[in-house]
C-alpha positions in Angstrom: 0.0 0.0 0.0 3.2 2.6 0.3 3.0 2.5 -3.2 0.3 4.3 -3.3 1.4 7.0 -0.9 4.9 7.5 -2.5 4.7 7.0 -6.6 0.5 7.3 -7.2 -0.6 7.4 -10.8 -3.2 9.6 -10.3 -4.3 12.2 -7.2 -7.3 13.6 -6.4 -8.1 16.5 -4.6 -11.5 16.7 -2.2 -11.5 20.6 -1.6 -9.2 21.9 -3.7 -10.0 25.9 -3.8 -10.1 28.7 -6.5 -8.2 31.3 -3.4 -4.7 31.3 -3.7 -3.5 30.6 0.1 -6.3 28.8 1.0 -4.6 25.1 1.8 -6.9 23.2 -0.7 -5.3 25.6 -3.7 -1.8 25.5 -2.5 -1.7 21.9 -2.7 -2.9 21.4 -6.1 -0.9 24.4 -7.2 2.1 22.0 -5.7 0.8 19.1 -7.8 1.1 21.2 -10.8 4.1 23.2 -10.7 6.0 20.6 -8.9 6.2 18.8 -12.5 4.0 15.6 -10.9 2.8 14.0 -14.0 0.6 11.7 -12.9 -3.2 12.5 -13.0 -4.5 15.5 -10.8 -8.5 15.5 -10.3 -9.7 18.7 -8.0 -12.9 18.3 -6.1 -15.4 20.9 -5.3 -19.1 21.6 -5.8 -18.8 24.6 -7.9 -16.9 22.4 -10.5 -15.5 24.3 -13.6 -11.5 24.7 -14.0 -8.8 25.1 -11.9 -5.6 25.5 -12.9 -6.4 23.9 -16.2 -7.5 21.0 -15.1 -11.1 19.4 -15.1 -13.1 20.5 -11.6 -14.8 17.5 -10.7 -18.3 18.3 -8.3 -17.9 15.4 -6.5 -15.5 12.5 -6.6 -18.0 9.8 -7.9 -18.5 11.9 -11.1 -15.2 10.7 -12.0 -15.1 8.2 -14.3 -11.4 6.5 -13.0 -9.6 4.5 -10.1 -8.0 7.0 -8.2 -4.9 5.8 -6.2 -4.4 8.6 -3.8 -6.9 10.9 -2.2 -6.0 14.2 -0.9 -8.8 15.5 1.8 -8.9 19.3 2.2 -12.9 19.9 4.0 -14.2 20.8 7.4 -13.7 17.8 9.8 -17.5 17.2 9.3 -17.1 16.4 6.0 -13.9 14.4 6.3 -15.9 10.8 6.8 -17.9 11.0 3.6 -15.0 12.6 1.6 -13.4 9.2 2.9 -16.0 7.0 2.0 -16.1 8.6 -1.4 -12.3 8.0 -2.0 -12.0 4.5 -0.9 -15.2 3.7 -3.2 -13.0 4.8 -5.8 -10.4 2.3 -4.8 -8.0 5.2 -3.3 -5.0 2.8 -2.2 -3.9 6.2 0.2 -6.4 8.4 1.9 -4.4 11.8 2.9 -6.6 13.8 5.7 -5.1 17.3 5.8 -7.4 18.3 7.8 -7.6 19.0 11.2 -10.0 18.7 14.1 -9.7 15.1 15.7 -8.3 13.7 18.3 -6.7 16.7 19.4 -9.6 18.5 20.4 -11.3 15.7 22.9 -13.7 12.6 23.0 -15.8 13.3 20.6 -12.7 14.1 17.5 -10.9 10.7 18.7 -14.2 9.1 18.0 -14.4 10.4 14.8 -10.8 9.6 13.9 -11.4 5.9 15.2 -14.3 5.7 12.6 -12.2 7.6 9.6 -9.7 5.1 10.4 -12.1 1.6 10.4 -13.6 3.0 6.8 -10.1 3.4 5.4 -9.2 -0.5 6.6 -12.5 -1.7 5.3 -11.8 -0.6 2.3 -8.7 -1.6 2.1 -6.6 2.0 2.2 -3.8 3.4 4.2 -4.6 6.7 6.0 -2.4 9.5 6.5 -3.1 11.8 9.1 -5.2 13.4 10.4 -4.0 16.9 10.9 -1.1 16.7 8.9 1.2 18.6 6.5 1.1 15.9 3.6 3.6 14.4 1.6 6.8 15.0 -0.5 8.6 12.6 -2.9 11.1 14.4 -5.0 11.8 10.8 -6.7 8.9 11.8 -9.2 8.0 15.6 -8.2 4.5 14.7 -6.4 4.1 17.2 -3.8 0.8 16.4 -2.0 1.4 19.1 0.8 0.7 22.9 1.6 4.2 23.4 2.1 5.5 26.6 0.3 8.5 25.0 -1.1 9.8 21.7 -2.9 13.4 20.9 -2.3 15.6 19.5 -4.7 16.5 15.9 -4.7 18.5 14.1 -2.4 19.0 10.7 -0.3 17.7 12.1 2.9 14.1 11.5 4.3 12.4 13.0 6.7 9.2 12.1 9.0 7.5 14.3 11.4 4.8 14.1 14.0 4.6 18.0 13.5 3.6 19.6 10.8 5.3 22.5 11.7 8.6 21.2 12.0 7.9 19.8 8.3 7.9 23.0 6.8 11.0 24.2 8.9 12.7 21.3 8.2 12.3 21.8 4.0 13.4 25.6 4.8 16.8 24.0 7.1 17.3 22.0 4.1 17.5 24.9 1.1 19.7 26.6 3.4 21.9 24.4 3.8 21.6 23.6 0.0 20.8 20.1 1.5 18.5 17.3 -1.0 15.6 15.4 0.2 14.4 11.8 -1.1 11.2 12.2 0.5 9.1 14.2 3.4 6.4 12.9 5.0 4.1 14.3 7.8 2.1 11.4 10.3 0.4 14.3 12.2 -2.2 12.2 14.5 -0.9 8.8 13.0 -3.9 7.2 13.3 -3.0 4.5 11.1 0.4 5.2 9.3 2.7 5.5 11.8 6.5 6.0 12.8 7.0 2.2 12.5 5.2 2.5 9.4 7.5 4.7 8.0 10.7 3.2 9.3 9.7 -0.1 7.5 9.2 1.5 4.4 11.8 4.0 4.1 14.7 1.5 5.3 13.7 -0.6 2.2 13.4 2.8 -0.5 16.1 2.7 -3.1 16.1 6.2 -3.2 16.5 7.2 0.9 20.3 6.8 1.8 19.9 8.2 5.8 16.4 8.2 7.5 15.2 11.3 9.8 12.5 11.1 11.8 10.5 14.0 14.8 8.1 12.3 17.4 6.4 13.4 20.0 5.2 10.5 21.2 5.7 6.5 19.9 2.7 4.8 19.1 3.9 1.1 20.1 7.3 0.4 21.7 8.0 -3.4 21.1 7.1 -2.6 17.5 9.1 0.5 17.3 12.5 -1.2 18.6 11.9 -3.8 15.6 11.1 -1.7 12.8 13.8 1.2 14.3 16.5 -1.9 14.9 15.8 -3.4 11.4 15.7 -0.1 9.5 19.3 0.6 10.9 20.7 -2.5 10.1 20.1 -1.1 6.5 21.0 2.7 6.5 21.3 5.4 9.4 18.2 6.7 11.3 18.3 10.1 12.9 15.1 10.9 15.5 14.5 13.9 17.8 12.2 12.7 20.3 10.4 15.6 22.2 8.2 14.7 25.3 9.3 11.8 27.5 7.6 9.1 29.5 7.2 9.1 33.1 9.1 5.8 33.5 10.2 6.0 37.0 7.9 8.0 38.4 5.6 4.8 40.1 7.6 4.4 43.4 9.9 5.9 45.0 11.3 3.1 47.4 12.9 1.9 44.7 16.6 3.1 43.5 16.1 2.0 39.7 13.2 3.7 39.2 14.4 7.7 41.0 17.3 7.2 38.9 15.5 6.0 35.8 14.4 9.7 35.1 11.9 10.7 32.0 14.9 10.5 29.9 16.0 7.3 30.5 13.4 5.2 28.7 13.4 6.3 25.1 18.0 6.7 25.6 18.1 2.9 26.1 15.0 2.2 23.5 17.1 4.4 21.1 20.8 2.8 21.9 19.0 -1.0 21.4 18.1 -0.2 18.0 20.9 1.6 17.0 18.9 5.1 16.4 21.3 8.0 16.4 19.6 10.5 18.8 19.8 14.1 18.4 19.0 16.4 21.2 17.9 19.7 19.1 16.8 20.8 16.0 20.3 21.6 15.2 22.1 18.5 15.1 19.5 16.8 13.9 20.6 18.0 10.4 24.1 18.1 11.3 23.9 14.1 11.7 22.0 13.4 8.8 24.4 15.6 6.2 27.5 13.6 7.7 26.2 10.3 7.5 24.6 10.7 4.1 28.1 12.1 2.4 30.7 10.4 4.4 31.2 6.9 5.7 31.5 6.0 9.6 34.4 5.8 11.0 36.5 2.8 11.9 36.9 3.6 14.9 37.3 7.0 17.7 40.9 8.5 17.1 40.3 12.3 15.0 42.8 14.0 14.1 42.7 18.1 13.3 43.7 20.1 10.6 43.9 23.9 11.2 45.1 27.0 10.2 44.8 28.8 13.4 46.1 27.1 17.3 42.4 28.6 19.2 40.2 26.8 16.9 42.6 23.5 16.8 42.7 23.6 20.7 38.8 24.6 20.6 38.5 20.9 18.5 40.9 19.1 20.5 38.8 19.6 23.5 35.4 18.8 21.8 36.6 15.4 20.6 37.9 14.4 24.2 34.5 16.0 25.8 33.4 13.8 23.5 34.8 10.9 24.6 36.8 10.0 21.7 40.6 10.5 20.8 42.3 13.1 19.5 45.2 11.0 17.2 48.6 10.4 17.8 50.5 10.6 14.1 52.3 7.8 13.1 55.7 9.2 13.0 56.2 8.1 9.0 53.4 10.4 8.7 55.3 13.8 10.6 58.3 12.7 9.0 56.7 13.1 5.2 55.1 16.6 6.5 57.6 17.7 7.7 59.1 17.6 4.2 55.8 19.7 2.7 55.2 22.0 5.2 56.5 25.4 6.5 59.1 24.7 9.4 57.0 27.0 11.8 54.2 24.7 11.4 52.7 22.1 14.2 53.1 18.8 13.1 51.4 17.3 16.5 47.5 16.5 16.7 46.4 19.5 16.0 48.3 20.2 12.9 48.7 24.0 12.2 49.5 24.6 8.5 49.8 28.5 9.8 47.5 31.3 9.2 49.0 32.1 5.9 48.2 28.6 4.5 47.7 28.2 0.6 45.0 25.5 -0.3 48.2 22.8 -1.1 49.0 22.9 2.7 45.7 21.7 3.6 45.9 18.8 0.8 49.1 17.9 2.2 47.9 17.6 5.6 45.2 15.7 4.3 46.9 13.4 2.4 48.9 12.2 4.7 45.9 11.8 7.3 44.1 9.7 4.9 46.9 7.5 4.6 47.4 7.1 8.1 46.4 4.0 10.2 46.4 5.8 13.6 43.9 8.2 12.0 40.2 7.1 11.6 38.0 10.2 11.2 39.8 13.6 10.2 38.0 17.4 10.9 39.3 20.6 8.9 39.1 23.8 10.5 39.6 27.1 8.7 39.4 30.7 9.8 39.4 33.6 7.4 42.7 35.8 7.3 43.9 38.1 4.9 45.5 35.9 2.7 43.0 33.1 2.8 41.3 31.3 -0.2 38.0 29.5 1.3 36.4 28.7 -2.0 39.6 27.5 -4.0 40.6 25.6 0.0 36.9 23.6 -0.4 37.5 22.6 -3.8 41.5 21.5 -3.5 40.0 19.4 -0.3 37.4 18.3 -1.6 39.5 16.8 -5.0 41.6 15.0 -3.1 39.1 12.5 -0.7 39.8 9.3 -1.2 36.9 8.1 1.1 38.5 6.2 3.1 37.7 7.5 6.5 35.3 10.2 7.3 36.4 14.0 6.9 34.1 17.0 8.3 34.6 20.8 8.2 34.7 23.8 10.0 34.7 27.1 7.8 34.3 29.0 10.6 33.1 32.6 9.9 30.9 34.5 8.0 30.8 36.4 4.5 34.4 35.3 4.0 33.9 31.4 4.5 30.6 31.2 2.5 32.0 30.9 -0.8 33.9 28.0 0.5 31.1 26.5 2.6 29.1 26.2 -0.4 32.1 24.0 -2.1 32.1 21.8 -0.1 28.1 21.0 0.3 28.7 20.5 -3.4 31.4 18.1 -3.7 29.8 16.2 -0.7 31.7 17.2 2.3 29.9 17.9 5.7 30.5 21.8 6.5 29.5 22.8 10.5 29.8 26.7 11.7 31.8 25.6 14.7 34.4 22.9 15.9 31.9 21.5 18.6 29.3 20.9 15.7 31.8 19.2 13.6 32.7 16.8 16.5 29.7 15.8 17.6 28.6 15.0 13.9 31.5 12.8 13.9 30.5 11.1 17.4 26.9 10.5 16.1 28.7 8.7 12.9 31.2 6.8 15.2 28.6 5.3 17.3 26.9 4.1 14.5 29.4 2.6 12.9 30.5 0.8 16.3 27.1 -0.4 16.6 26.7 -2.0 13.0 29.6 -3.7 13.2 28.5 -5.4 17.4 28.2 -9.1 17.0 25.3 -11.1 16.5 22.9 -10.5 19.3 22.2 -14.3 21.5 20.8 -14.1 24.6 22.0 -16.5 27.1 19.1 -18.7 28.9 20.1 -20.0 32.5 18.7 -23.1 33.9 16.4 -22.0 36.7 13.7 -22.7 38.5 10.7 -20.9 37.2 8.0 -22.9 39.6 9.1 -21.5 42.9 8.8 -18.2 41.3 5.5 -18.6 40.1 4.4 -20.0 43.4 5.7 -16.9 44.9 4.5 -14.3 42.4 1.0 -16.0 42.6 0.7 -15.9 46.5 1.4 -12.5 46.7 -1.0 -10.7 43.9 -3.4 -13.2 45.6 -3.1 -11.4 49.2 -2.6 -7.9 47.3 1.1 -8.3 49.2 3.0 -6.7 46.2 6.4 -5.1 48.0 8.5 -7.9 48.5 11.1 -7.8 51.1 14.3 -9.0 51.4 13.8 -12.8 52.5 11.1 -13.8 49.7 13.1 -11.5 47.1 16.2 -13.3 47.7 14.4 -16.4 47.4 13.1 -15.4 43.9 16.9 -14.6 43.3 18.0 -17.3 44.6 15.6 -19.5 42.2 17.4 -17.6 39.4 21.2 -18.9 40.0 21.9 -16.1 42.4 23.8 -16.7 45.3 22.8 -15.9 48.6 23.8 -16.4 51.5 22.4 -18.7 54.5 20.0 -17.3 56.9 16.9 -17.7 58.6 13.8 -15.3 59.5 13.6 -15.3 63.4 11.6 -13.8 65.6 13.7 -14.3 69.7 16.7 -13.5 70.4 17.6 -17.0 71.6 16.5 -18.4 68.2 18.6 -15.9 66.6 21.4 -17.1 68.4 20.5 -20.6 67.9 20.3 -19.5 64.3 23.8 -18.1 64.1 25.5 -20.6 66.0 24.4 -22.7 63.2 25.4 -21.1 60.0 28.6 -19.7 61.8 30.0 -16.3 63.2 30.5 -13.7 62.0 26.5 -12.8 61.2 24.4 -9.5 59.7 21.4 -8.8 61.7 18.5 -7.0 59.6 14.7 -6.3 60.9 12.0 -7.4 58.2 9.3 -5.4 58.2 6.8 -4.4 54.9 6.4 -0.6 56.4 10.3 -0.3 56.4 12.7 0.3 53.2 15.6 2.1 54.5 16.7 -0.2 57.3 20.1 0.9 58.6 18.6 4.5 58.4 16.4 3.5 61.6 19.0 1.3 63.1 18.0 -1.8 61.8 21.3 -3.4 60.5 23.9 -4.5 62.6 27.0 -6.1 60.7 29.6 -8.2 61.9 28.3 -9.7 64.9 30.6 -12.6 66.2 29.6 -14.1 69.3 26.0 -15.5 70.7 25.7 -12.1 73.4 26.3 -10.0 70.4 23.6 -11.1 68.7 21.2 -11.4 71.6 22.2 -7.6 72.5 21.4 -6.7 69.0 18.1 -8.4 68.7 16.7 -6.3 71.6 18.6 -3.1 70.6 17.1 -3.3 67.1 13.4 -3.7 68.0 13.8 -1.5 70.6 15.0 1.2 68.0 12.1 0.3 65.8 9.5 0.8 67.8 10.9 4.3 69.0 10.8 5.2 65.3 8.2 3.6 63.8 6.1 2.4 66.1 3.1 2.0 63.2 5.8 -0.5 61.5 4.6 -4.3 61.6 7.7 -6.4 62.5 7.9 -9.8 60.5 10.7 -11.0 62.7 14.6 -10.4 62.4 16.9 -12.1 59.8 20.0 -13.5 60.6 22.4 -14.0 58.1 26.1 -15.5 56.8 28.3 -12.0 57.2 29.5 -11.6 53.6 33.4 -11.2 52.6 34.4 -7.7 51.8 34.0 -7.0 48.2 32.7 -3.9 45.8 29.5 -2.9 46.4 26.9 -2.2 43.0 23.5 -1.9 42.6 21.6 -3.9 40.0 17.9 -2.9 39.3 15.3 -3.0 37.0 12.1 -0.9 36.3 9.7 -1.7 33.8 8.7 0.8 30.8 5.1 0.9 30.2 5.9 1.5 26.6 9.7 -0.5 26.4 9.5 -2.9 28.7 12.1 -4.1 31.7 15.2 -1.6 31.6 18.2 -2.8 33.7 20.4 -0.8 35.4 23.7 -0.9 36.7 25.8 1.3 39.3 28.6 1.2 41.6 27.3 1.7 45.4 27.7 4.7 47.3 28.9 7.9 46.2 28.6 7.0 42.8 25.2 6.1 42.9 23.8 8.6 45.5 25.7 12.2 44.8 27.1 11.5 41.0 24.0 9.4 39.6 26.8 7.4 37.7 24.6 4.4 36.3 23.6 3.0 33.1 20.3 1.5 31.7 19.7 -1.0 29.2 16.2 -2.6 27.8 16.1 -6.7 28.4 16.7 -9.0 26.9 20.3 -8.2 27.0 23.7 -10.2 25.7 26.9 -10.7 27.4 28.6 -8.3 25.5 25.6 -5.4 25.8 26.0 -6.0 29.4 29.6 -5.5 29.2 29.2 -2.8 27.6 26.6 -1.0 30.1 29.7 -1.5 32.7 32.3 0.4 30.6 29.9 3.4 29.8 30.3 4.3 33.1 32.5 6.4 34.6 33.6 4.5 37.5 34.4 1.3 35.1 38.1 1.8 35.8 37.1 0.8 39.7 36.2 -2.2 38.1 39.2 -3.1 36.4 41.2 -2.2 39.4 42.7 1.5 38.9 42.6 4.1 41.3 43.6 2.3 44.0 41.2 -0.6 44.4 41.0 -4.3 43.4 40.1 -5.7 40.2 37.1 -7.5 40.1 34.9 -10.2 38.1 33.0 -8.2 35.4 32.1 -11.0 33.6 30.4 -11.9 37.0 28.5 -8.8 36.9 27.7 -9.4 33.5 26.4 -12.7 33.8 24.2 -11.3 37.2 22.7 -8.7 34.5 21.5 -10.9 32.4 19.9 -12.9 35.0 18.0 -10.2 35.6 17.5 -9.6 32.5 15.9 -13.8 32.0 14.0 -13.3 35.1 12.1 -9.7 34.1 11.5 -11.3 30.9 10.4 -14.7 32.4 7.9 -12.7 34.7 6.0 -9.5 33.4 4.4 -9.6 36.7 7.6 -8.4 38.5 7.4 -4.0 37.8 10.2 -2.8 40.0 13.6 -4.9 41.7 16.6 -3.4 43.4 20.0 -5.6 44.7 21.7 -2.9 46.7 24.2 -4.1 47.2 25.6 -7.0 45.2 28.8 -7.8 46.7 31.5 -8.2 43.9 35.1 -9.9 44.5 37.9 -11.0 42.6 37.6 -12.7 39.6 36.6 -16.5 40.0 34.3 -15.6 42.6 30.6 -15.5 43.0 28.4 -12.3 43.7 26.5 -12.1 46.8 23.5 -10.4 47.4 23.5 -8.5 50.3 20.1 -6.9 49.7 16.8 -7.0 47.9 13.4 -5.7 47.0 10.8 -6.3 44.2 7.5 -5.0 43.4 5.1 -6.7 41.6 1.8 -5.6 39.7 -1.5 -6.3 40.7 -3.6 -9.4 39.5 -5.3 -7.9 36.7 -2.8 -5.6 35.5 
């Protein structure tokens, strides 16, 4: 049915008007001067001519299938406009108009029934509320917009209509083609996903760029979003955010999840380059439409002045990538072509008096450099600079084998050269900072095309004493789980915890600890208490029989000066772990994406810097490895800074427990180990700590 949207043979127009502004002339004055040359019918009672064309009265005085139906009327009108175009066997029903669900109950009911007569009879609906449609691949411009841009390999989807029109206007200046634009405004049937799946099988769209507000489906978003990368880049600025996070807030995971957190790790599964403004939307889509990604994060920096080289230096490493170390073959040969006064480190300086064969000797030999994987030109206009002859002597000698973006920083002077290079191809940004981060945005695509094929590990577990568990509780409306009965759940799922017992007098907590051995943790259960050790009920390292008796009394004691409303299950007494690093592993589940995991290292890092990391199940070894290295305290980990190095793969393999176990059981909304206990490598995490929440019954 796309086909029919994108490359119709003949379009009609249901209230296409004789005033020139009115949106029912501007779009068939788009059809015609656009050069479509497929079949236009306007629509309107008064019939006549229109343009030159034939004014039909109604569309079922003419005589022909039409295969897209453009519909320009008061929303009252709209559902037998409909009905009219799908008789007509209309394979794509285009509602400009607006009206629906976005002014209450009664337009979302309307909307619901334009949508069932399009699927009864078989057509796709566009809209409502929407700009139209744009397909420079055969000059059909079914849209009020005021302009058509040229042709290019980039196209664009919007939830706004708005943004549409701004984005066509971005585009002619930056001299910038488009393959196609398209505008979902209420997507009540074509959607985001709809558009993903088509445009990352169109011939003609090279990089796909996409505006929501809001995502219709997110299982089905991920695919289509995750499939249509695999083919060709995908650029989305996502405004709005869900309120992931925001259910309860005993739970670490889901205060730290934020409204953010939910769409990052939806976009970083399926490999969607994410901009965070208007701006770099564009920037990311002109670099990876003219430029491959690079092979890796080392940039190195051509300049002709030292503030704008050291300006880009620090960009790439605020950027988290490298800035190159030259291969000394590579100094040696510039040396050779280059004034004496000139830098030869990373940034190279050909000097402010540089000719445009300085800057194709730099960039010769960083092209042919393997320490070099993406390189970024900087130029500043002096008195003796040549911007436009610069871009073309540049932009002769790629030899596209790495990535290279510019800078023509500037004004007046640069333009001339700025315009080169958009024509030979070449990626142009107004400052270093731009430049960089358009080169970030290709690197992390190109490091996630090239991850290995995604298998998720299944663990032998024990699912029945989970279910028995799961089931109990929504049966009593008991949905906060406590330590004991979470650790059992863990404990089901090849964690390991240590012994312990639930007891409720301090001689059968002595008993108890005489039993599993000394040292022992002492912690008071109760459902009406999260934060334990705040009300003094922890006590660690107990080692003789007294000890624990004392601390038995002590701790209920505390309790009920504190919370005296609290109801006290008892007092577990437990194996005192070895000494280890503390993180946190958690999990709160999306209500559009699902369980997202998170990790973090314990204290300071998790409570004052908010250093964690979230990732949507189900998740692979190497995913999980790589949610531990994008955090800053990674190098803990590995045992820098002081402290010992400890079993990642451990931590990995806990993640994707978790991971099996929120999957296994969409019951489970909310879980928290604070802490897991990691030591050195060979040994087995402990859980210290543990909550879950589950949803009710008939969630």
């Amino acid at each position: 049915m796309m086909q029919k949207l994108f490359l119709p043979e003949s379009v009609a127009v249901i209230g296409a008007s004789r005033t020139p502004g009115k949106v029912g002339h501007d779009i068939l004055n788009n059809l015609v001067t656009c050069g479509f040359q497929g079949e236009i019918i306007p629509v309107n009672p008064a019939g006549g001519e229109l343009l030159g064309l034939k004014v039909y009265p109604t569309l079922r005085e003419y005589d022909g299938k039409v295969d897209q139906v453009i519909i320009v009327v008061r929303a009252e009108f709209v559902l037998d406009a409909t009905r009219d175009a799908v008789a007509k066997g209309a394979g794509t029903v285009i509602v400009i108009s607006a009206g629906f669900k976005e002014t209450g109950e009664e337009g979302l009911r309307v909307e619901a029934e334009l949508k069932d007569v399009c699927r009864r009879g078989g057509a796709r609906l566009l809209g409502p509320n929407c700009l139209g449609l744009i397909n420079t691949e055969n000059n059909l411009n079914s849209s009020f917009a005021g302009s058509m841009p040229k042709s290019g390999e980039i196209s664009v989807f919007s939830q706004s209509g708005a943004l549409c029109t701004a984005m066509l206007d971005m585009a002619a200046g930056r001299h910038l083609g488009l393959s196609k634009l398209i505008s979902i405004g209420n997507k009540a049937d074509i959607t985001e996903v709809d558009m993903l799946q088509a445009l990352s099988h169109d011939h003609s769209t090279k990089v796909i760029v996409g505006y929501l507000e809001d995502i219709s489906n997110g299982d089905d978003f991920i695919k289509a979003a995750e499939e249509a990368s695999n083919h060709k880049p995908v650029v989305i600025l996502k405004s709005g955010t869900t309120a992931a996070g925001q259910r309860a807030a005993a739970s670490h995971t889901g205060v730290l999840a934020g409204e953010e957190t939910a769409y990052g790790a939806a976009f970083k599964r399926a490999g969607i380059c994410r901009a965070d403004t208007f701006d770099a939307l564009f920037d990311y889509a002109t670099a990876l439409s003219m430029q491959p990604p690079p092979n890796g994060d080392r940039i190195l920096i051509i300049t002709n002045a030292g503030g704008p080289g050291a300006m880009a230096a620090d960009a790439v490493e605020k950027a988290g990538m490298q800035v190159a170390e030259l291969d000394r073959n590579t100094t040696t040969a510039l040396r050779a072509k280059l004034p004496a006064e000139a830098s030869l480190g990373n940034p190279i300086d050909v000097l402010g008096d540089a000719d445009p064969d300085r800057y194709v000797q730099a960039l010769k030999a960083a092209q042919q450099d393997s320490t070099v994987d993406g390189i970024l030109i900087l130029l500043t206009p002096q008195a003796m600079t040549q911007p436009a002859e610069t871009a073309r002597a540049i932009a002769d000698n790629l030899d596209g084998t790495k990535p290279v973006v510019a800078s023509f920083m500037g004004g007046r002077d640069v333009l001339p050269g700025r315009r080169e290079l958009t024509a030979a191809g070449m990626p142009d940004y107004e400052s270093p900072e731009r430049a960089v981060a358009a080169l970030k945005a290709m690197y992390q695509y190109g490091v996630w095309k090239r991850r290995p094929a995604r298998q998720v590990t299944r663990f032998p577990v024990n699912r029945r004493r989970v279910e028995r568990i799961i089931t109990r509780r929504q049966r009593t409306g008991r949905l906060q789980l406590g330590e004991v009965k979470a650790k059992d759940i863990l404990k089901a799922y090849g964690f390991h915890v240590l012994q312990g017992h639930l007891t409720i007098t301090p001689q059968e907590a002595s008993e108890v600890a005489r039993f599993i051995g000394f040292p022992v943790a002492m912690k008071i259960v109760s459902p009406n208490i999260i934060h334990k050790t705040d009300l003094g009920g922890v006590r660690l390292g107990l080692g003789s029989s007294q000890e624990v008796e004392d601390a038995f009394e002590l701790m209920n004691l505390r309790i009920q000066q504190h919370a005296p409303e609290a109801m006290i299950e008892g007092v577990y007494v437990e194996k005192m772990a070895e000494k280890g690093m503390e993180i946190i592993l958690g999990m709160t589940r999306d209500p559009q994406f699902g369980p997202m995991l998170m990790f973090g290292l314990g204290g300071i890092f998790v409570e004052v810097m908010k250093d964690v990391t979230f990732y949507l199940a189900p998740i692979t070894e190497n995913e999980a490895i790589q949610m531990l290295q994008s955090t800053r305290s990674y190098e803990m980990l590995q045992g820098k800074r002081g402290s010992k190095e400890v079993d990642i793969h451990a931590i990995a393999g806990a993640l994707q427990r978790i991971s099996q176990l929120t999957t296994d059981f969409p019951q489970i909304v909310e879980l928290d180990i604070n802490p897991l206990i990691v030591g050195e490598i060979g040994t087995d995490p402990v859980v210290a700590d543990a909550r879950m929440t589950f949803s009710a019954k008939d969630e």
